[in-house]
C-alpha positions, 0 to 999 in steps of 0.5 A: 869685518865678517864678509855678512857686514860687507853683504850688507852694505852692498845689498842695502841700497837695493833695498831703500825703497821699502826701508821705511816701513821695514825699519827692523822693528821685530813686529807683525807689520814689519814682517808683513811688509816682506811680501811687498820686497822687490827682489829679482826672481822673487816672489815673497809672502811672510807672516807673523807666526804665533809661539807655539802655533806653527803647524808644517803641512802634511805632517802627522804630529805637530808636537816639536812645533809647539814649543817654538817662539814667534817668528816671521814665518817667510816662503818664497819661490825663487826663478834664476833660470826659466824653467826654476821653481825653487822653493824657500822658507826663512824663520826670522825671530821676532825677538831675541835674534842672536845676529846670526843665520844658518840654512840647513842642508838636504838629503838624498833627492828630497825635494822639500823644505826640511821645517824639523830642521829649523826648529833647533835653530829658531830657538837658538835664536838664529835667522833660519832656512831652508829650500826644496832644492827646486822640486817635490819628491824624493827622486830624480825625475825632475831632471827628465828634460829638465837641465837647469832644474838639475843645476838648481838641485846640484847647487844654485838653489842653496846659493840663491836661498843664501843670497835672498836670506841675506837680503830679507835679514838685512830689510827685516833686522836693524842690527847687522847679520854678523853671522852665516853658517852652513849645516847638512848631512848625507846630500846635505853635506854635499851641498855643503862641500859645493857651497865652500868650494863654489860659493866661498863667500856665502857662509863663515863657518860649514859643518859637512856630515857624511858628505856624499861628495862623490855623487857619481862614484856612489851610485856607480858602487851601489849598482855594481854589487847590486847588479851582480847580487840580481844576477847571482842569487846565490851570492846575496847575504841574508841578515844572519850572514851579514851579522856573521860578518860584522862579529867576525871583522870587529873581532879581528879589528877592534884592538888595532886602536889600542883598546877592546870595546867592540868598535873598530876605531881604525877600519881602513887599516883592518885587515880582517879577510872574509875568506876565513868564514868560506865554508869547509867540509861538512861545513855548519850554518856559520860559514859563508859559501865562495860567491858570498865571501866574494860579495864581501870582497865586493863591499869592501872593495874600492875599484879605480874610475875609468874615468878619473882614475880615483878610486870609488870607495867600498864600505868598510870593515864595522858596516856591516849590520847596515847591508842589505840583501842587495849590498849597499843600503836601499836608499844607495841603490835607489839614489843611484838607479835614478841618477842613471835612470834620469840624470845619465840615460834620461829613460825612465825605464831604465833598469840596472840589468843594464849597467856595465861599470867600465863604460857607464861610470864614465858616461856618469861623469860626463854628464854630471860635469861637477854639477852634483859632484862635489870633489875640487879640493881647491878650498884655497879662497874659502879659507882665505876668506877666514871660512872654517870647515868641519866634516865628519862622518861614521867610521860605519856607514853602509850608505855613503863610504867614510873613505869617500870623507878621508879621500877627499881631506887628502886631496885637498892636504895634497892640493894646498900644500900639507895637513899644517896649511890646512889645519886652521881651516878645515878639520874632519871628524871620524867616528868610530861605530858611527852609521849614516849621520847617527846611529850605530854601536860607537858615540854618536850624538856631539855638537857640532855647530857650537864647536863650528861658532867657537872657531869661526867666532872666537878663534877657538880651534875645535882639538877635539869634540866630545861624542855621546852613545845612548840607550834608553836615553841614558848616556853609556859611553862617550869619546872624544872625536879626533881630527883626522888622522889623530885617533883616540888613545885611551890613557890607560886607566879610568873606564873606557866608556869615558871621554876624559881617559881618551887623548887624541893622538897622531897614528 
């Protein structure tokens, strides 16, 4: 019995009260009757909303709305601690519900319901959701004086927002919630890697992209080169510098996985050395002065933790066209000026000329104490309640280090007891040329929500998933992405471009 049917059952009950008139009948009044829900720490409104007639506020352009079917349009405000306002939406069809639910994740410290991320969802049929994680905005200084708002944040908000989804689904729907998946990139598959270690029974089946997992670790990474870079002008790398960079490191990497297509497809064992571009007497325009070769250095390196003693990992050889003037991608350095600035030191005129790494990376991970952190390895309860687990992440990303990705994996390999324990449950997808959850020179657009309902619905174990790159809107090259650590081995004949002449293979 998936464990949604065992929810149900459970929360029903509950529920006799207003079953009456909310006898799942997929209508206006059914819809309407949402509101009048009695749930603990939860204010309801809910709507019918016409096909084609959702509008989402503030947004500019309402076009991606318009194709969207009827659904009962439900918000609410949920309260699990005193100082609480989290935000919700559920879109439950009207018609033609595939008997499935599936919340969507957040990025950086947004603080709003993702509406375009539900629309793919809806018309697929499915029960969909989303939260503001407890605030508005897109930093941190919510947690100001504020801890249990950083808690909603870190992840009692996805899990409330779960367990009041399932509720209004099971008031709303007569047929079972077979069902409940979890999708999100960047924060958002952080706050999915929380929900399985967590919350094991909240959803069957997680997709984690790019997960910022190391929370504390990232920012640490992004302050410290971007410290160094304000103190040392000289050393930052201008655009045409980094693009020297990237030319020369795939130069020097892109044949280690057996086939020249202008991706690295094995950064982590690419031993490209930056000192080759130091600038010699006489020296031209393309060549890089000491301090700059040692900023690279700095990019790629992946320092110890004082207080972990794991390593916080650097960007990797590929990423290099994502850099930026002060290393790491502005949304890392703001994403970790305001962990610092709010979350750590709580002064809102905190700057990073004041960050020492030894002794701050430390303070950092004591006041975080695994609430944005999502780092226990121990995945042992989510997998034998049958929940299934893909990660993925872009072998170039110069935002959230994809070494963060493979760490991880390795931890929990080495926590419970091999890849082959493990492998019928969760599985990490790397790929080549890939950058921050899309985009980059490599294949990047796949599905991986289909591959996640065929493993948890029909056993079907994803060996492979095919990847697509597009120019114009044409596909011009696809691959096959591997389970980590199988990589893929073009079989030696056929156009490189193609998926079908690539196998997946060990190292």
């Amino acid at each position: 019995m998936p464990r949604q049917n065992f929810f149900r059952w459970f929360a029903v009950p509950a529920l006799l009260c207003v079953a009456p008139v909310l006898a799942a009948q997929q209508s206006s009044a059914s819809c309407a009757e949402l509101s009048s829900l009695l749930l603990p720490n939860v204010s309801i409104a809910a709507e019918v909303v016409a096909a084609g007639e959702f509008s989402a506020p503030g947004a500019g352009n309402n076009r991606q709305y318009q194709a969207l079917p009827e659904f009962c349009h439900v918000t609410a405000t949920l309260t699990p601690s005193s100082d609480s306002d989290i935000k919700m939406e559920l879109w439950l069809p009207t018609r033609g519900w595939n008997g499935k639910y599936l919340a969507v994740g957040n990025g950086a410290f947004t603080g709003n319901v993702r509406h375009a991320a539900l629309v793919l969802p809806l018309s697929r049929g499915y029960a969909a959701s989303s939260t503001d994680t407890g605030h508005l905005g897109n930093t941190a200084s919510f947690g100001l004086g504020h801890p249990e708002k950083v808690v909603d944040f870190g992840w009692r908000a996805v899990h409330e927002m779960n367990v009041t989804s399932k509720r209004l689904i099971a008031a709303y729907y007569d047929d079972e919630l077979n069902y409940s998946y979890f999708t999100g990139c960047s924060a958002g598959g952080r706050q999915a890697m929380k929900e399985a270690q967590r919350f094991p029974d909240d959803f069957d089946g997680i997709v984690a992209g790019a997960p910022g997992a190391d929370w504390t670790g990232r920012a640490a990474a992004a302050l410290r080169v971007a410290t160094h870079l304000q103190a040392t002008p000289t050393a930052a790398l201008p655009a045409q510098d980094r693009e020297l960079v990237y030319t020369a490191s795939v130069a020097a990497c892109d044949a280690d996985d057996g086939v020249v297509d202008g991706l690295i497809g094995k950064p982590a064992q690419c031993r490209f050395d930056p000192a080759v571009l130091a600038c010699g007497a006489g020296s031209s325009n393309s060549c890089l002065r000491p301090e700059q070769v040692n900023t690279v250095k700095m990019l790629y390196s992946s320092p110890l933790n004082p207080a972990t003693g794991r390593p916080i990992t650097g960007l990797l050889p590929g990423s290099e066209m994502g850099w930026t003037d002060l290393g790491w991608t502005e949304s890392a350095r703001a994403t970790g000026l305001d962990q610092y600035r709010y979350l750590v030191y709580g002064e809102a005129d905190w700057t990073i000329d004041s960050f020492a790494f030894e002794t701050d990376i430390v303070r950092a991970e004591q006041a975080d104490n695994d609430t944005l952190n999502a780092l226990d390895p121990n995945l042992r309860e989510f997998f034998d309640l049958g929940g299934k687990l893909i990660a993925y992440h872009g072998w170039s990303d110069p935002q959230i280090s994809p070494a963060n990705a493979t760490q991880y994996y390795q931890s929990v390999v080495d926590t419970l007891g091999g890849r082959a324990a493990i492998h019928d449950s969760y599985r990490l997808f790397m790929a080549p040329g890939m950058g921050h959850c899309a985009g980059g020179p490599g294949p990047n657009s796949f599905d991986a929500l289909s591959a996640l309902e065929a493993w948890v619905e029909r056993g079907e174990a994803p060996d492979s998933i095919t990847a697509e790159h597009r120019s114009d809107g044409e596909v011009d090259r696809s691959r096959p992405l591997c389970p980590y650590p199988e990589v893929a081995v073009y079989t030696g004949s056929g156009s490189i471009d193609e998926a079908a002449n690539f196998s997946c293979q060990a190292p």
